[in-house]
C-alpha positions as CSV (number, residue, x, y, z in Angstrom):
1,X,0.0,0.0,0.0
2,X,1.1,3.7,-0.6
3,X,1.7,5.5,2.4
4,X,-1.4,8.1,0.9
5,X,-4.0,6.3,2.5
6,X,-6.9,8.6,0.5
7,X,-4.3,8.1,-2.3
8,X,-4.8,4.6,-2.6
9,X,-8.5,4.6,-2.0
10,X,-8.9,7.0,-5.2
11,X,-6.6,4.4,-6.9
12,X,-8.5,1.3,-6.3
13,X,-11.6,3.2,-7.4
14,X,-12.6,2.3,-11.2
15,X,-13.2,4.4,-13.9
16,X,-15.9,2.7,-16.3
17,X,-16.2,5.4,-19.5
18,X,-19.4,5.7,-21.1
19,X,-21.5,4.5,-18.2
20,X,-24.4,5.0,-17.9
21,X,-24.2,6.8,-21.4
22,X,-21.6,8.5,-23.4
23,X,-19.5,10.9,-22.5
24,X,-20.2,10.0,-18.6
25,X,-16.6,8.6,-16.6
26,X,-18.5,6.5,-13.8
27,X,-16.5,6.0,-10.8
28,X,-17.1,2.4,-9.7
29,X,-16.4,1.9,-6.0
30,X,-16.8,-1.8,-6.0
31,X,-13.0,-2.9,-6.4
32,X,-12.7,-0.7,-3.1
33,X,-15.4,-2.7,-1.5
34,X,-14.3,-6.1,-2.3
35,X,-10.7,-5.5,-1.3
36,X,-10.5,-6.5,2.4
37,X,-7.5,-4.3,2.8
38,X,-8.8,-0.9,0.7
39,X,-12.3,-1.0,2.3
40,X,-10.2,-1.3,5.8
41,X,-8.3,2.0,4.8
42,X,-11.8,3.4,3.7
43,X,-13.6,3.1,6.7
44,X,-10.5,3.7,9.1
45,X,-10.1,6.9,7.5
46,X,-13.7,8.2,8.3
47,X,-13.2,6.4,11.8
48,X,-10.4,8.6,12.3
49,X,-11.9,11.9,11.4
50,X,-15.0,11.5,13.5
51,X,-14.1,9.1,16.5
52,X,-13.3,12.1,18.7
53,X,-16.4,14.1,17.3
54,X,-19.6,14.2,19.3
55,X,-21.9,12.0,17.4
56,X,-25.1,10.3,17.9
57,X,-26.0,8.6,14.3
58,X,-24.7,8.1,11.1
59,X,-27.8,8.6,8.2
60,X,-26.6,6.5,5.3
61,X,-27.9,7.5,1.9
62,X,-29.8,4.8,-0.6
63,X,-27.6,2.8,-1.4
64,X,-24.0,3.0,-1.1
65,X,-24.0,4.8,1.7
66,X,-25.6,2.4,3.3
67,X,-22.6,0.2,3.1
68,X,-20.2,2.5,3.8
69,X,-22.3,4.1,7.3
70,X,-23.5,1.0,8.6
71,X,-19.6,0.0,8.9
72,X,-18.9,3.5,9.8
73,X,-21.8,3.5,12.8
74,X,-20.3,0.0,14.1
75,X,-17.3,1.5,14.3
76,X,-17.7,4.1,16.0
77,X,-20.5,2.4,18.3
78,X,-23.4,4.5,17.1
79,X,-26.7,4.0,15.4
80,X,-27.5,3.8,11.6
81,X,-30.6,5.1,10.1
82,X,-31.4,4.8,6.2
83,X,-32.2,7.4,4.0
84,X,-33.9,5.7,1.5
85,X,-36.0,6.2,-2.1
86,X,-38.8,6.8,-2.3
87,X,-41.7,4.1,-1.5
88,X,-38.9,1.6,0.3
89,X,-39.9,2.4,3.7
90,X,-42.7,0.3,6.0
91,X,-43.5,2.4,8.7
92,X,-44.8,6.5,8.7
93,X,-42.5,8.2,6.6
94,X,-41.2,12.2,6.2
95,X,-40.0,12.7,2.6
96,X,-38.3,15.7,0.6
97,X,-38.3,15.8,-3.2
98,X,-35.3,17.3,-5.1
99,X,-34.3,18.3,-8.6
100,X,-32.3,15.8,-10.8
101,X,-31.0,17.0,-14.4
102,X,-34.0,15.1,-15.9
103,X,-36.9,15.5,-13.4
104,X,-37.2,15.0,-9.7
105,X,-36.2,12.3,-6.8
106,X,-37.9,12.0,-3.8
107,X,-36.2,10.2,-0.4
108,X,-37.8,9.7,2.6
109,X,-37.1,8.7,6.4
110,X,-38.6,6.7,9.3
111,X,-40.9,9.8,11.1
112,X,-38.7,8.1,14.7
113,X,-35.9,7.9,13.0
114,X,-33.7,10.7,14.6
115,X,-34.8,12.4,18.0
116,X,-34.6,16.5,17.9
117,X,-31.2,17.4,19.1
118,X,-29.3,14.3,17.5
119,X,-26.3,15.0,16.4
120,X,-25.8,13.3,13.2
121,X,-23.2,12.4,10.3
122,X,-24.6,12.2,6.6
123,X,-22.9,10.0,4.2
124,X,-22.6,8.6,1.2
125,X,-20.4,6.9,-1.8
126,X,-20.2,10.2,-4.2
127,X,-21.3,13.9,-4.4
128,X,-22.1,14.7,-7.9
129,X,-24.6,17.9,-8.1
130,X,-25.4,17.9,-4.1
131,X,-29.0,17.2,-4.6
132,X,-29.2,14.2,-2.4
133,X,-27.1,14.9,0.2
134,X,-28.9,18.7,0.3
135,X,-32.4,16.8,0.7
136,X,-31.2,14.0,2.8
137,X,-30.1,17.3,5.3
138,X,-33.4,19.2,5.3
139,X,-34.7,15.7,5.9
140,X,-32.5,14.8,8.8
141,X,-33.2,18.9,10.1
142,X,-37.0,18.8,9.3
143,X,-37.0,15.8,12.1
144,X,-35.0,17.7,14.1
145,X,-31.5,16.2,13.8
146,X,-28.2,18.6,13.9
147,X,-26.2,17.3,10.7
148,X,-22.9,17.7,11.7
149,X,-21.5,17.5,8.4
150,X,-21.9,15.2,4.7
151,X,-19.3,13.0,4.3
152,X,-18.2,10.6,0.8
153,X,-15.6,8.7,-0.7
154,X,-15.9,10.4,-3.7
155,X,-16.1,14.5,-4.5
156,X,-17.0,15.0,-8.3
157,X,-15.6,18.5,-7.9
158,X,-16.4,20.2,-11.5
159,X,-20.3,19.0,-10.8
160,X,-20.2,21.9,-7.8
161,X,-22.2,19.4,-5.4
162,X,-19.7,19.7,-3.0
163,X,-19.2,23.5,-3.8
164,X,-23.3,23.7,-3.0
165,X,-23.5,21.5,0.2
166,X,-20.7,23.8,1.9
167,X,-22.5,27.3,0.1
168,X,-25.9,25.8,2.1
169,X,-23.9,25.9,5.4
170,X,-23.1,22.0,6.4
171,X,-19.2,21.2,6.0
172,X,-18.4,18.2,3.8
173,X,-15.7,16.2,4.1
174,X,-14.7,13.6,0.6
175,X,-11.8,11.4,0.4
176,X,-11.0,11.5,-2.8
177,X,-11.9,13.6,-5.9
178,X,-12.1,13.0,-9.7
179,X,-12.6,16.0,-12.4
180,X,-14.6,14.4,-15.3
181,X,-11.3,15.1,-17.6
182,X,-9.5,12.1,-15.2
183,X,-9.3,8.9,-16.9
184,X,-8.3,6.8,-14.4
């Protein structure tokens, strides 16, 4: 391993061109997750920046940051709670709908899933234009939560997601970043 920890991560990451559809570099995190010793790296890394920090959840977003925060809440001995898509969910639900490039998203959350006052960590695999992780926060804050900041793997820095979650007030943190002009 390079002695880069985030380094490494962003170089275990694949690059799949054309995916979805042309012209679109998808950034595949599934060679991090099936490496024992990357996704080890991964989650220490997000251990170490918020095992000090005054937590009470992590909210994973639908669905790869459910993988990542349910790890991440273990770790760090806290709870998980799922924001999902919309229509997933069994029990009363709160939802926020957002704008995509070609129409709208909705996600939703358990009505009990955070108490007011929570302190709570937001995270997921990417942050491309923001939308989710913005909605996911007004979620969390519409229940009451205090998002202490949005967290991923991946910043897709020339999308201006990241640009917009820190312009709305919550700090994000990203391991790794890839401008769409990176090949690899």
């Amino acid at each position: 391993m390079q002695t880069d920890p985030a380094r490494y991560i962003r170089d275990t990451i694949r690059t799949v061109p054309d995916w979805p559809k042309a012209g679109v570099m998808f950034r595949d995190i599934t060679p991090v997750l099936q490496d024992p010793q990357a996704f080890r790296v991964l989650i220490d890394l997000f251990v170490y920046r918020y095992m000090r920090q005054r937590l009470d959840l992590v909210a994973g977003i639908d669905a790869r940051g459910f993988i990542i925060g349910a790890v991440l809440a273990y770790e760090l001995k806290l709870g998980f709670v799922p924001v999902r898509k919309q229509g997933k969910l069994p029990y009363k639900t709160v939802s926020e709908t957002y704008s995509l490039e070609y129409g709208n998203a909705t996600v939703e959350m358990h009505m009990d899933s955070v108490r007011p006052g929570q302190r709570v960590l937001l995270i997921d695999d990417l942050i491309a234009t923001g939308g989710t992780m913005l909605a996911a926060s007004r979620l969390l804050q519409r229940l009451g939560a205090n998002v202490a900041e949005a967290a991923a793997m991946i910043d897709l820095p020339d999308l201006k997601g990241s640009q917009t979650v820190r312009e709305s007030g919550l700090p994000v943190y990203t391991v790794c970043s890839f401008h769409e002009t990176d090949t690899v």
